[in-house]
LUMKE-926249 format. One record per residue: residue in one letter; chain; z, x, y of N, C-alpha, C in turn. Coordinates in Angstrom, 1 decimal. Each point is the difference from the previous one (the first is absolute). Example, Ala and Ser with C-alpha at 12.3 -4.5 7.8 and 13.67 -1.06 7.14 Angstrom:
# residues 2
- A,A,7.8,13.2,-5.7,0.0,-0.9,1.2,0.0,0.9,1.2
- S,A,-0.7,-0.4,1.1,0.0,0.9,1.1,0.8,-0.8,1.1
# end
This chain:
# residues 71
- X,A,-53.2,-132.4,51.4,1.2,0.6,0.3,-0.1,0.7,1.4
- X,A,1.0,-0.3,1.2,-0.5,0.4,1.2,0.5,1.6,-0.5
- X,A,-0.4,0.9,1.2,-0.2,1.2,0.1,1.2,0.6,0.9
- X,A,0.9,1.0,-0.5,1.3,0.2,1.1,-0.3,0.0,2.0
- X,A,0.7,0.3,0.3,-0.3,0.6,1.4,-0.1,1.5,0.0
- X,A,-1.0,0.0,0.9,-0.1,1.6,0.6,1.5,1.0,0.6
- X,A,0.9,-0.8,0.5,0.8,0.5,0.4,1.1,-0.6,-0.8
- X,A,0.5,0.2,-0.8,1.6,-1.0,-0.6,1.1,0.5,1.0
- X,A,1.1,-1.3,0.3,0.9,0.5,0.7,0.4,1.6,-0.7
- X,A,0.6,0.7,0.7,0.8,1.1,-0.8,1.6,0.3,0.2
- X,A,0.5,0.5,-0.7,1.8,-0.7,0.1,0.6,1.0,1.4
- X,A,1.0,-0.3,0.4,0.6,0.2,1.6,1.2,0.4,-0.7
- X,A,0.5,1.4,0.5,1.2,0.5,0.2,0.9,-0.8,0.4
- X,A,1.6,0.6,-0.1,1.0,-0.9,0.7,0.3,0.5,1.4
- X,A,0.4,-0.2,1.0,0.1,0.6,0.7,1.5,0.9,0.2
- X,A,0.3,0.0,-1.1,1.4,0.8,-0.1,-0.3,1.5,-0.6
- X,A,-1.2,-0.4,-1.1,-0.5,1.4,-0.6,-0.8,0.9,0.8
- X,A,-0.6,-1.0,1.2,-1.1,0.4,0.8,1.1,1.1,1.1
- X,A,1.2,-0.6,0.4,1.1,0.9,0.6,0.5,1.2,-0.9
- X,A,0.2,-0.3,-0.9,0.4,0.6,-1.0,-0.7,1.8,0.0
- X,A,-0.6,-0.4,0.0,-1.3,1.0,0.1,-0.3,0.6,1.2
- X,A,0.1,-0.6,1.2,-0.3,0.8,1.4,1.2,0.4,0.2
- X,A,1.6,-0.2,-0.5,0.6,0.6,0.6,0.6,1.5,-1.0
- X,A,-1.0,0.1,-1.4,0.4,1.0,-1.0,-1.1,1.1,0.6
- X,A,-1.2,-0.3,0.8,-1.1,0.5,0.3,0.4,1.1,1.6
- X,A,0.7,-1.3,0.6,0.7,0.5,1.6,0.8,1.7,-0.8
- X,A,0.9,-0.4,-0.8,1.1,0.7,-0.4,-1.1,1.2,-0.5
- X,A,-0.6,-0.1,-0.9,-0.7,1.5,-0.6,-0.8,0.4,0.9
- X,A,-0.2,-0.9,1.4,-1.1,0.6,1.4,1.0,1.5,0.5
- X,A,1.4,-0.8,0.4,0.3,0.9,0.4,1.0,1.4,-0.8
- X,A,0.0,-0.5,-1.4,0.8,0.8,-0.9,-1.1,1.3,0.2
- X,A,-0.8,0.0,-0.5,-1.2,0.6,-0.3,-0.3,1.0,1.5
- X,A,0.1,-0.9,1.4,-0.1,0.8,1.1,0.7,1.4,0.0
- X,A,2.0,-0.3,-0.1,0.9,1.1,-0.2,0.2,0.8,-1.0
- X,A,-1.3,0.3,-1.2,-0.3,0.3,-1.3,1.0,0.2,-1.0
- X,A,0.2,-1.3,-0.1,0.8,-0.6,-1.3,-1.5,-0.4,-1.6
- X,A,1.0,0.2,-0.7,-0.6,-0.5,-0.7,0.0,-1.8,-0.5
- X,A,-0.7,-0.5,-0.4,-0.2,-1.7,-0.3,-0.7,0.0,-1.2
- X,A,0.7,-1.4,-0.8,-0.2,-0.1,-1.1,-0.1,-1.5,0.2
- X,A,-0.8,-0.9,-0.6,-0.2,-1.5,0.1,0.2,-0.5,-1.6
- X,A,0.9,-0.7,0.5,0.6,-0.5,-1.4,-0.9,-1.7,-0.2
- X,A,-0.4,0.1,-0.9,-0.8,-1.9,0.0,0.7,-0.5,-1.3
- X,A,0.6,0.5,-0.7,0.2,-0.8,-0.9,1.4,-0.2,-0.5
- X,A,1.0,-0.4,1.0,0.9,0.0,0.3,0.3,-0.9,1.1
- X,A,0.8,-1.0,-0.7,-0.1,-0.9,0.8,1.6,0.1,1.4
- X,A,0.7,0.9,-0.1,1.0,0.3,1.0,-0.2,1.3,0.8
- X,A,-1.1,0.7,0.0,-0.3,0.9,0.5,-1.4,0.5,0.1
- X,A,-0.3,0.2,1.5,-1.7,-0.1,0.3,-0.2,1.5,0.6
- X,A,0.8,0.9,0.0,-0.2,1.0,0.6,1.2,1.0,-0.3
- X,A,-0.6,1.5,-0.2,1.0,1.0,-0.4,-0.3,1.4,1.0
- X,A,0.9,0.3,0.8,-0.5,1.3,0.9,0.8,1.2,0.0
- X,A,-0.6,1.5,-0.3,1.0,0.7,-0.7,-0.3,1.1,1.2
- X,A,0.9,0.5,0.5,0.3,1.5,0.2,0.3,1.1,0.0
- X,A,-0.3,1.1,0.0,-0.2,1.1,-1.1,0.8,1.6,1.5
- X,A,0.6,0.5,-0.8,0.4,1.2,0.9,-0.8,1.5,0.0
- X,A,-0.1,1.0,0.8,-1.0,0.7,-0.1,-0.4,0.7,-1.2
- X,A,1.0,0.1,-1.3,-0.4,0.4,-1.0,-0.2,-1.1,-1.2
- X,A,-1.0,-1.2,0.3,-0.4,-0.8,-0.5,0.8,-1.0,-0.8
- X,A,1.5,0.2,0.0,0.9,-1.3,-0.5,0.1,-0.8,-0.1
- X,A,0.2,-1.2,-0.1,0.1,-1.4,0.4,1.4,0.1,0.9
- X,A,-0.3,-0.7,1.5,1.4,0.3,0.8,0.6,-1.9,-0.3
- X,A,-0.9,-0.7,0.1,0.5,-1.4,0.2,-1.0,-0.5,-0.5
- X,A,0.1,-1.7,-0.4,-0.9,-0.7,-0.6,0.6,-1.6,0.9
- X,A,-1.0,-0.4,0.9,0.1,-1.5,0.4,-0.4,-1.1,-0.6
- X,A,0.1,-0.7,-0.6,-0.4,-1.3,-0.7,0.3,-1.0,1.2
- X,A,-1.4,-0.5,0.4,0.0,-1.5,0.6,-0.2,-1.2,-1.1
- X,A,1.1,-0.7,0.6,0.0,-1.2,-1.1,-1.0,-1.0,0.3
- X,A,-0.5,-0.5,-0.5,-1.2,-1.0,-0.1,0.7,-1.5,0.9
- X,A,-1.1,-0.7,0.3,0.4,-1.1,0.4,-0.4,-1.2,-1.0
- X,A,-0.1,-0.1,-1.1,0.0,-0.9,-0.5,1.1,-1.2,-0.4
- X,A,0.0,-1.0,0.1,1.0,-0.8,-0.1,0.1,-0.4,-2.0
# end
């Protein structure tokens, strides 16, 4: 019985999830700069990102939900 390969192929992203992802990453780069809060949603398939801001006596002032790019 031959012996596997050292290397097996290994499986490739799509490149839509591969976007998917740099542009949920861009968004919490700069959320995070103007200290917002970020929340990463994965298991949800219509929403990949949640960014909340808070008024000086710790409230919740607003809540942004980016919608996912999944088709």
């Amino acid at each position: 019985m031959p012996r596997p390969p050292w290397n097996p192929p290994r499986k490739r992203r799509t490149r839509e999830h591969v976007l998917a992802d740099l542009s949920v990453n861009h968004l919490e780069k700069y959320a995070l700069r103007c200290g917002y809060a970020v929340e990463r949603i994965s298991n949800d398939y219509g929403l990949d990102l949640a960014i909340f801001t808070f008024d000086e006596f710790a409230r919740e002032k607003a809540a942004i939900r980016a919608p996912g790019g999944h088709p």
